[in-house]
C-alpha positions as CSV (number, residue, x, y, z in Angstrom):
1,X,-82.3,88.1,-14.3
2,X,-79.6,90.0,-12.7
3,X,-75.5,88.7,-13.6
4,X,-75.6,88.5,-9.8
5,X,-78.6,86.2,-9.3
6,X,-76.7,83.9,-12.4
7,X,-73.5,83.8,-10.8
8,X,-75.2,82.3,-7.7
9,X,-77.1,80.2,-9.4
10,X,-74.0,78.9,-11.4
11,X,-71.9,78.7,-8.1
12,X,-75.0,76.7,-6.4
13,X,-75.1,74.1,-8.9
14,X,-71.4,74.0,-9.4
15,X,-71.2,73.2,-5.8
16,X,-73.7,70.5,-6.2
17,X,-72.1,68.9,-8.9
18,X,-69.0,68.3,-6.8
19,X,-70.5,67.1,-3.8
20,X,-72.3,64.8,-5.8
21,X,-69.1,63.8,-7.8
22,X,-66.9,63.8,-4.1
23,X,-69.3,61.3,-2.1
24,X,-70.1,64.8,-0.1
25,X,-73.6,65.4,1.3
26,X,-75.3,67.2,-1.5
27,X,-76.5,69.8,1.3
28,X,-73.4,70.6,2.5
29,X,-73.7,69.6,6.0
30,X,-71.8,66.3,7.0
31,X,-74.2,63.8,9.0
32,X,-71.0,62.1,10.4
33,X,-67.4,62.4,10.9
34,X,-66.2,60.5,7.6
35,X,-63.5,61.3,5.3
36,X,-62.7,60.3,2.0
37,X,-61.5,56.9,2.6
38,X,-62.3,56.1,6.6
39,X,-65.6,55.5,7.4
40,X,-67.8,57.3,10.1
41,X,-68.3,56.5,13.9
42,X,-70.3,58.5,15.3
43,X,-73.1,61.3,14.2
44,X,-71.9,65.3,14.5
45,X,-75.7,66.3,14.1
46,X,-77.6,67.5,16.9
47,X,-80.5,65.0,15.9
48,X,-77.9,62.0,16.9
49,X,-79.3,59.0,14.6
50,X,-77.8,58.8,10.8
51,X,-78.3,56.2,8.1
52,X,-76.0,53.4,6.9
53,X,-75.2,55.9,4.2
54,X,-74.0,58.5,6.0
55,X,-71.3,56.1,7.8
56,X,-70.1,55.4,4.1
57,X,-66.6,57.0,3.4
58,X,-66.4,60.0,0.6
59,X,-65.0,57.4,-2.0
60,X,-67.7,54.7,-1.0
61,X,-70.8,57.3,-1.4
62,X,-68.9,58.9,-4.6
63,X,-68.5,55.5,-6.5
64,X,-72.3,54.2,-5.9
65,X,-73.1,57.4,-7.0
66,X,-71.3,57.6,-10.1
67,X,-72.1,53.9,-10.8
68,X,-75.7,54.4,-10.6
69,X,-75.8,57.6,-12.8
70,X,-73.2,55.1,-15.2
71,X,-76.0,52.7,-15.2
72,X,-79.1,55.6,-15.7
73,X,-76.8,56.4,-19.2
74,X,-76.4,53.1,-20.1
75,X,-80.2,52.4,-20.1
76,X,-81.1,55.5,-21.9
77,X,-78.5,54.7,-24.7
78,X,-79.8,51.0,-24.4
79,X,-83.5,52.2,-25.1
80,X,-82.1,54.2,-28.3
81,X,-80.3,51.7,-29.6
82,X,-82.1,48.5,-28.8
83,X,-85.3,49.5,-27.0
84,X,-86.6,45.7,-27.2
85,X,-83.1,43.7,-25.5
86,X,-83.1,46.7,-23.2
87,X,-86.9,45.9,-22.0
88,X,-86.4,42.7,-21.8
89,X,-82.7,42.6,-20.1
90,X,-85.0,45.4,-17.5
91,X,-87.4,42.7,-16.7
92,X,-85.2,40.1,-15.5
93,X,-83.3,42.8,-13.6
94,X,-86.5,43.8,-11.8
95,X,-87.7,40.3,-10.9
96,X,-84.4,39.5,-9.6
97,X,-84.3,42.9,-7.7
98,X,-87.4,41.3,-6.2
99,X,-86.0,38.3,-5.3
100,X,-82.5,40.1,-3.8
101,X,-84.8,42.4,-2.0
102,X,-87.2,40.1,0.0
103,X,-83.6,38.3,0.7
104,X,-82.1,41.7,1.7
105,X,-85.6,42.7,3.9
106,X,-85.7,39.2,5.7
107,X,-81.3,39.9,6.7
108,X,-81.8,43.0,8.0
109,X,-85.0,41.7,10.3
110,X,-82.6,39.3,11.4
111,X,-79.5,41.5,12.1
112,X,-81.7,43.8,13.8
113,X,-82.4,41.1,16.5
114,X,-78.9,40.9,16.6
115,X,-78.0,44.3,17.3
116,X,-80.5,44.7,19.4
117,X,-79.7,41.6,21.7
118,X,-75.9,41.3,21.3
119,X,-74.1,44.6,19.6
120,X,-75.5,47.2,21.2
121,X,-75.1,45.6,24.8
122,X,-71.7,44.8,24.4
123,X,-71.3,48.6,23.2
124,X,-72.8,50.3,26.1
125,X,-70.2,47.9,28.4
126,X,-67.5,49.0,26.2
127,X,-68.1,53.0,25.6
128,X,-67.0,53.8,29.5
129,X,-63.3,51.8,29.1
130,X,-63.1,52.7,25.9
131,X,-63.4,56.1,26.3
132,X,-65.4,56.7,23.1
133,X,-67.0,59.6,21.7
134,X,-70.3,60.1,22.5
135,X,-73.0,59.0,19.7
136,X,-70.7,56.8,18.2
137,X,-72.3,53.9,16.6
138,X,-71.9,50.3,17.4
139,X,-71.8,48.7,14.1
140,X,-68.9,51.4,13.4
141,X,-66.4,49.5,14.8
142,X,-67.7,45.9,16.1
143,X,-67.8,43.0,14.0
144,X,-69.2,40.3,15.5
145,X,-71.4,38.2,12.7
146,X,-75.0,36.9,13.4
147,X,-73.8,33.3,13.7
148,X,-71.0,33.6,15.9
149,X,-71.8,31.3,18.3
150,X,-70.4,28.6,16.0
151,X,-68.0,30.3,14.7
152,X,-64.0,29.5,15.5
153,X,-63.2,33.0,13.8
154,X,-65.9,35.0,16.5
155,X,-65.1,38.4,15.4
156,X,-63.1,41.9,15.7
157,X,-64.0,44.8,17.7
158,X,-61.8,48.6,16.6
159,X,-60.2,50.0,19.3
160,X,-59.2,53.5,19.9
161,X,-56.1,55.2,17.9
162,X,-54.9,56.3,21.9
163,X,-56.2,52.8,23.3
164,X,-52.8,51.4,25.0
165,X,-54.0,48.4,27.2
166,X,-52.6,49.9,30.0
167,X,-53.5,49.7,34.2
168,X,-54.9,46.3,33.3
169,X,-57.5,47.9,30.8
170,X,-56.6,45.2,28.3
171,X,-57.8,42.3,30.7
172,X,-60.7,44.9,31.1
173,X,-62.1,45.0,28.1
174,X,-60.9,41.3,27.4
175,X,-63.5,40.3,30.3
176,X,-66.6,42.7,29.3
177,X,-66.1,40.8,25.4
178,X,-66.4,37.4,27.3
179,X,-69.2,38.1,29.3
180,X,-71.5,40.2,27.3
181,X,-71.0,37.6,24.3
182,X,-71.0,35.0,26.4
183,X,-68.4,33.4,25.9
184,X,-66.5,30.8,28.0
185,X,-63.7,29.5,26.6
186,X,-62.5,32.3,24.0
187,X,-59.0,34.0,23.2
188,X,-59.2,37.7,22.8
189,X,-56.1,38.6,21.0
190,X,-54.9,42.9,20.6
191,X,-53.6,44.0,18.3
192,X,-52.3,47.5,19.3
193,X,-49.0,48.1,16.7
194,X,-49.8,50.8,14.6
195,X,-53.0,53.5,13.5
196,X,-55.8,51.0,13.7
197,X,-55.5,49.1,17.1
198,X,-58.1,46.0,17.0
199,X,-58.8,43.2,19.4
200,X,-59.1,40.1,17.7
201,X,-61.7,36.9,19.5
202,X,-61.4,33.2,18.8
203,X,-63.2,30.4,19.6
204,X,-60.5,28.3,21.7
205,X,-60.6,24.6,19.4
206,X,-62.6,22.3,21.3
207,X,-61.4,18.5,21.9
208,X,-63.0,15.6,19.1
209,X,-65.9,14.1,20.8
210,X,-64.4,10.6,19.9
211,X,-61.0,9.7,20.1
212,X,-60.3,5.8,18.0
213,X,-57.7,4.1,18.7
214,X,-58.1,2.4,15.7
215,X,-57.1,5.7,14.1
216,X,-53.5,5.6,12.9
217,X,-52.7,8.8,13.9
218,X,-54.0,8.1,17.1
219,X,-51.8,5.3,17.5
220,X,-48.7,7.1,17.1
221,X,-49.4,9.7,19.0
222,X,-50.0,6.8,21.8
223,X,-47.0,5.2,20.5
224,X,-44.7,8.0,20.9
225,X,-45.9,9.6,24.3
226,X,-44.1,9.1,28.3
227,X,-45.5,6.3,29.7
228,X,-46.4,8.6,32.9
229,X,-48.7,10.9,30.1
230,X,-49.9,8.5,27.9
């Protein structure tokens, strides 16, 4: 073997080690824009579709990484030293795996449906006003949870870093949230100070179905109000 040929092959796995120690892709060739500490938003692949993963920022994909390898070393030095409490602490890791994973399998059926009947709409409303990129991804910047219907906290959706509110693109956007949620008696709240602009929705507080006036409270409030409002 040439000093050539083992300089490359030094260099090649050098290369690989840091990726792999970075939270880079071990090829070399980013799936999305992420950086070390801000997660992606869209793909920069011609193929257009990337994994959960590949949204991860550097840091995020770095520290599974090294916590997995972590726990690979710990199990190998728990087989040396104690190869029976290791075997049996790897049992009742695996049938709980099996249990968090039918839990995990069953989530992401249901978020799907989610996605599919409430994110992703509200996304292909919002990409014109917004102005976004193209192929960014929905669940890179809204946050609207499964069971936000009876919710009073409904959700946050990331704006733009340029996104100003201006020529009425505020009440815009406000609207398209409303209606593609479908909402009717929401706040939608921005946030624009600062690098991460956000809008912010709320369930407006609903009225108690009962009012007692055998309530105290009640009665002071009665107590205390104009005769002409009582």
């Amino acid at each position: 073997m040439s000093a050539t040929n083992t300089t490359a092959e030094s260099l090649a796995v050098f290369r690989t080690v840091s990726r792999f120690i970075t939270g880079r892709p071990l090829d070399g060739r980013p799936r999305t824009d992420a950086g070390w500490v801000t997660r992606g938003t869209r793909p920069v692949t011609p193929e257009g579709r990337v994994s959960r993963w590949s949204l991860l920022s550097h840091a995020e994909r770095a520290g599974y990484r090294l916590g997995a390898t972590a726990a690979a070393a710990g199990t190998l030095w728990g087989y040396q030293s104690a190869p029976e409490v290791t075997t049996d602490t790897l049992a009742t890791a695996a049938a709980a795996g099996t249990v968090a994973a039918g839990y995990l399998a069953s989530e992401r059926l249901l978020n799907a449906r989610h996605h599919y009947h409430w994110v992703r709409p509200l996304h292909l409303a919002l990409e014109g006003p917004l102005r976004l990129p193209a192929g960014t991804v929905p669940r890179s910047y809204i946050r609207i949870p499964r069971d936000y219907p009876g919710r009073t906290d409904i959700g946050r959706i990331d704006l733009p870093p340029a996104f100003a509110g201006s020529d009425g693109l505020s009440s815009t956007v406000g609207g398209i949230v409303r209606t593609k949620l479908g909402l009717s008696d929401a706040s939608v709240t921005f946030k624009l100070e600062g690098r991460r602009p956000h809008l912010l929705i709320r369930q407006t507080p609903r009225p108690p179905a009962r009012v007692l006036f055998a309530d105290q409270a009640v009665r002071e409030l009665v107590a205390t109000a104009r005769e002409s409002a009582p």
